[in-house]
N, C-alpha and C positions, 0 to 999 in steps of 0.2 A: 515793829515793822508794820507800814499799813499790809492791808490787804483785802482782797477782793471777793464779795459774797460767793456763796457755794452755786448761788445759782445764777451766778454767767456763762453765757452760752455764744459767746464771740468765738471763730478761729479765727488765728491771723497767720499770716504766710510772709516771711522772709525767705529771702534767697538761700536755697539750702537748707531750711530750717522750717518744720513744723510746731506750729504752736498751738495747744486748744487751751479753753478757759472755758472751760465747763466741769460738772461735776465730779468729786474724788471722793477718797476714802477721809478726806480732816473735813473739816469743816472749812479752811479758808482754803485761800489759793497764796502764796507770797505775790505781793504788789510788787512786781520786779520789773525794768524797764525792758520792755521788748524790740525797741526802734532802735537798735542800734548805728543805724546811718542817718538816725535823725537827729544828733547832735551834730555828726560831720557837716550836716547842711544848714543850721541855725533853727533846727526845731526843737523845743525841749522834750525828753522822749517821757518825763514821766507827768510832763500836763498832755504830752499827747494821748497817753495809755489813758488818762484822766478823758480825755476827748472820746477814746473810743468807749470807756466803760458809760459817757451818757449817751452814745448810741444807741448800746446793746437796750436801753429803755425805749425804745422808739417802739412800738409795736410791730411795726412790718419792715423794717428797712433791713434788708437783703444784702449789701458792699458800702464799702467806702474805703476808698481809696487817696491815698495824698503820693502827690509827685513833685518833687524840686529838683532845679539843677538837673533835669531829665532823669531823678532816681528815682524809684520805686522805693519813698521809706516807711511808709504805711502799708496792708494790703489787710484788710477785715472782711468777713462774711458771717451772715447769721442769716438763722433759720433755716437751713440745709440748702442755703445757696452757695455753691463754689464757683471759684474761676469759669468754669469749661458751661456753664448757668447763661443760655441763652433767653435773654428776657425784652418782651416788649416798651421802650422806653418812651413812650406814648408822645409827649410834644419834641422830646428831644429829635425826632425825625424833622420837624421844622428843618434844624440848623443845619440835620446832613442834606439837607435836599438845597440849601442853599448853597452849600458847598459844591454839589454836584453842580448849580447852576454855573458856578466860578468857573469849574471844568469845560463845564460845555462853553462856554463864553471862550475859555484860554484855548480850546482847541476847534474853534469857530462854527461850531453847530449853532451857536446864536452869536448874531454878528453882533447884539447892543441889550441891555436889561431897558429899553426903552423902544423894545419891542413892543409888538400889541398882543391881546391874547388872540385875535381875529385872524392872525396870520397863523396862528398853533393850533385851529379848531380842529377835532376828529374828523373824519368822513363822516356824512349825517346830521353834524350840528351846525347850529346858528344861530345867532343873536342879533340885537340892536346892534345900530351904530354905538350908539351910546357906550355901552357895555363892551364892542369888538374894539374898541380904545382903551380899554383898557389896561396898561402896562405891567411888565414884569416886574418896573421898576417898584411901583406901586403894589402888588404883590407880595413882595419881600420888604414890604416896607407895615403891610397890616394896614392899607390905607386907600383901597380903591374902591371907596364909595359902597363898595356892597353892604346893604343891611344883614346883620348876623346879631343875637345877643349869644355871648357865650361865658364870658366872664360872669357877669352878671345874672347868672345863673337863667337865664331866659332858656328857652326850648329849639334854638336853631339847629346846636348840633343836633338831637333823636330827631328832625322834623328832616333834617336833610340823612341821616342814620336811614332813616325808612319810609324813603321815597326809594319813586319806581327806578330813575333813574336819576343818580345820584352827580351826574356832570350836569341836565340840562336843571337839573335844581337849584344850583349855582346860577346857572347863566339866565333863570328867569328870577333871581333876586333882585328887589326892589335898590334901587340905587339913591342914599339918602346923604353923600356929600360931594363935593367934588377929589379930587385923585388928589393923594401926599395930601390933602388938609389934615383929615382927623384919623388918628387911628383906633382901630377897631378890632380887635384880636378876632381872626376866624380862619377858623379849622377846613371851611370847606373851599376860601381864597385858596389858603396854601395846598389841596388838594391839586388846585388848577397847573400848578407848579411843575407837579410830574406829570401831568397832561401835556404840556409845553416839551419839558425832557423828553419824554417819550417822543413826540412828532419832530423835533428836532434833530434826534440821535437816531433817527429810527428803530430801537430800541429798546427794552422796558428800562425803568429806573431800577429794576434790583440788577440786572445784568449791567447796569453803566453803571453802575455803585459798585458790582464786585470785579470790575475790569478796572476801574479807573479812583477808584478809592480805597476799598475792601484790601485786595489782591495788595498794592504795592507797599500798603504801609503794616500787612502780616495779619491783617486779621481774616482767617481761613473758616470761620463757620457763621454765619449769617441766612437771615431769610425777613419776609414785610408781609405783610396784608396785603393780600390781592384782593380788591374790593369786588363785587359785582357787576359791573362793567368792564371789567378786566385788564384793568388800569392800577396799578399800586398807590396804596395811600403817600398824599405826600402830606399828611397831615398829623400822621400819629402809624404805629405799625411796624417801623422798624425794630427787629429783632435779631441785638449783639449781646457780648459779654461786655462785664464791667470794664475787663483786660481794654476792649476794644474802644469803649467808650474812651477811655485811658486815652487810647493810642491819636484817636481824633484828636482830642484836646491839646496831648505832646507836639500836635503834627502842625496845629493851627498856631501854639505859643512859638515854634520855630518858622512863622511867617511863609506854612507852606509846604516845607521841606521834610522828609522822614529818611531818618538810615541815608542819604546822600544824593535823595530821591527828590525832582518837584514835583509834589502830588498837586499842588494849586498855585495860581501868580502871590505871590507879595501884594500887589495891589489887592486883588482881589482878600486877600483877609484883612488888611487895614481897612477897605471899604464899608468890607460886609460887619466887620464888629465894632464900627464907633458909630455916635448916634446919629440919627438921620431924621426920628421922629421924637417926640413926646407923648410917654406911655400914662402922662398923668395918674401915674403911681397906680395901674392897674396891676401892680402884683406887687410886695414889699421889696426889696432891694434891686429892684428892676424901675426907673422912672426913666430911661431912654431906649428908644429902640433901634438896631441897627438893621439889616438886612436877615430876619429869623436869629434875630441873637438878641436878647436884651441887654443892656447896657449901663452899667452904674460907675459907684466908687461908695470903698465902707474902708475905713480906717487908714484914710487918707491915699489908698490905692486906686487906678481905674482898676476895672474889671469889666468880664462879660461872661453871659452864660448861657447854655442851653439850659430849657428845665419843663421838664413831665408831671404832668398829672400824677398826684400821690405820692412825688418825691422822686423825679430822676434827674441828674443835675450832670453838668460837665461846665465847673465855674474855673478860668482861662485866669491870674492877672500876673501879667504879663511885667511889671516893673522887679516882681518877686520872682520871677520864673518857673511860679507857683501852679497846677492843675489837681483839684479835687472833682472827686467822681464819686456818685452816689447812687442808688436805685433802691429804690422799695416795691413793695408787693402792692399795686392797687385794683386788679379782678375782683368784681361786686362791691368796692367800696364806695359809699354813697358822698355828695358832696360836701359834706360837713368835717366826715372822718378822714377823706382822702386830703383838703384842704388843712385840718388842723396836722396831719402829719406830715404832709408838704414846709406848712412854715418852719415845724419841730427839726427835719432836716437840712432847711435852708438855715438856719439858725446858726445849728450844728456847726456848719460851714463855714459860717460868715464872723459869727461870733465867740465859735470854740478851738476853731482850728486857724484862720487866717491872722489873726489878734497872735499867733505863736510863733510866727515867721519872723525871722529878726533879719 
């Protein structure tokens, strides 16, 4: 009988059922299959269990979750993160902030994503022409000219981190292409985002998130980074449970719809996750970009994903009816460590679990 070292430290949670894999009185654990609704859906349960035993190697990675056919046949936690484990999913807030935009758009707080930012300014700011043209559109695209390095390990994000004032530091960036030519990944564009939602809804984004996204599709405990100017980050900051991350991704593969609910248009998710830009392979299984979603295809599937610093993912492909969910621990990980455990769980994903889906 294989079996599984003494010192794994996975739980995994079925319906009705607790399971730990962590220490005992033998020395092994029997290799027994745990997924019992993962054959019913075309997952094999004992490369699955295979799947999550090279998790539990990952250093920090906290859940992972797999969902087919709407079921919950996976559900893993390590390192004493559980369910009820609200954690901040750092870029993954990109993708709920673009979703919020879809909301506001379907219930006409903004009449067009080709709006300007000029017409969304706080009271007190202002900018160039130049810059007040700027689009929404362009925004959710990673592409409105603003200079920023951030992939590229440059210094934009701490240099905008810790300034006085973290909106007009945005709007006096240097502008070094024209709008939808090149994309550009930055953190402090997409901040502008909830600056927009906010003036548009009159409302913060964490209260139009838990009125209008949170609330109807059951996810009941949430909170975000309220930056310094008292504006919520739209850039990184949201903080849900795995469950929840789950529940997004379930909500977007039904094109919108939860529990019998339209939480967003149909258009609006076919828009926002097929590609728009070319991410010229700025992050590994991501080479297109959509509206804060990146965009691919790995073993002959499209796909698309949100995905966080240090490893938080919500990977969508939708021809499989397929949603994995991931998070790990990245506080004080520097960019070396938080990157090589980022690919280790992208991998995870792409190469260990999806390649199982029949």
């Amino acid at each position: 009988m294989k079996t599984l070292p003494k010192s794994a430290l996975a739980r995994v949670l079925l319906p009705g059922l607790v399971l730990w894999a962590s220490a005992c009185d033998s020395d092994t654990i029997p290799f027994e299959p745990r997924f019992p609704e993962a054959s019913s859906h075309g997952i094999n349960p004992l490369l699955l269990e295979l799947a999550y035993t090279q998790a539990e190697e990952i250093g920090a990675i906290q859940s992972l979750l797999v969902q087919r056919n709407g079921v919950l046949v996976a559900e893993g936690y390590f390192h004493d993160f559980d369910p009820n484990t609200l954690h901040d999913v750092r870029s993954v807030t990109k993708s709920a902030i673009s979703i919020l935009i879809g909301i506001a758009l379907d219930k006409g707080y903004i009449e067009g994503i080709d709006q300007t930012l000029g017409e969304f300014l706080p009271q007190g700011y202002s900018t160039d022409e130049v810059r007040s043209q700027i689009t929404i559109r362009s925004l959710l695209m990673m592409s409105s000219g603003l200079d920023w390095h951030e992939l590229d390990r440059g210094s934009s994000y701490s240099d905008w981190w810790n300034s006085n004032d973290m909106i007009q530091h945005i709007l006096d960036l240097p502008i070094v292409h024209e709008q939808e030519e090149r994309f550009i990944y930055n953190t402090g564009a997409s901040h502008l985002l909830s600056i927009i939602l906010t003036e548009a809804t009159g409302i913060s984004t964490l209260d139009f998130a838990r009125e209008h996204l949170f609330t109807p599709i059951g996810i009941t405990s949430s909170d975000w980074l309220l930056l310094r100017e008292q504006h919520y980050a739209g850039g990184m900051g949201m903080r849900i449970t795995a469950r929840a991350m789950m529940m997004i991704g379930q909500m977007l593969l039904d094109e919108g719809m939860y529990g019998g609910t339209r939480i967003v248009s149909a258009d609006w998710v076919s828009e926002s996750t097929r590609s728009h830009i070319s991410t010229n392979n700025a992050v590994y299984f991501g080479p297109e970009y959509g509206y804060l979603w990146w965009v691919g295809e790995e073993h002959g599937h499209d796909l698309y994903f949100a995905n966080g610093y240090g490893g938080q993912f919500i990977v969508v492909v939708p021809d499989l009816d397929l949603v994995v969910v991931a998070s790990s621990a990245w506080s004080g990980m520097g960019w070396d460590a938080a990157g090589a455990q980022w690919y280790s769980v992208i991998s995870l994903i792409m190469e260990g679990i999806l390649p199982l889906v029949e």
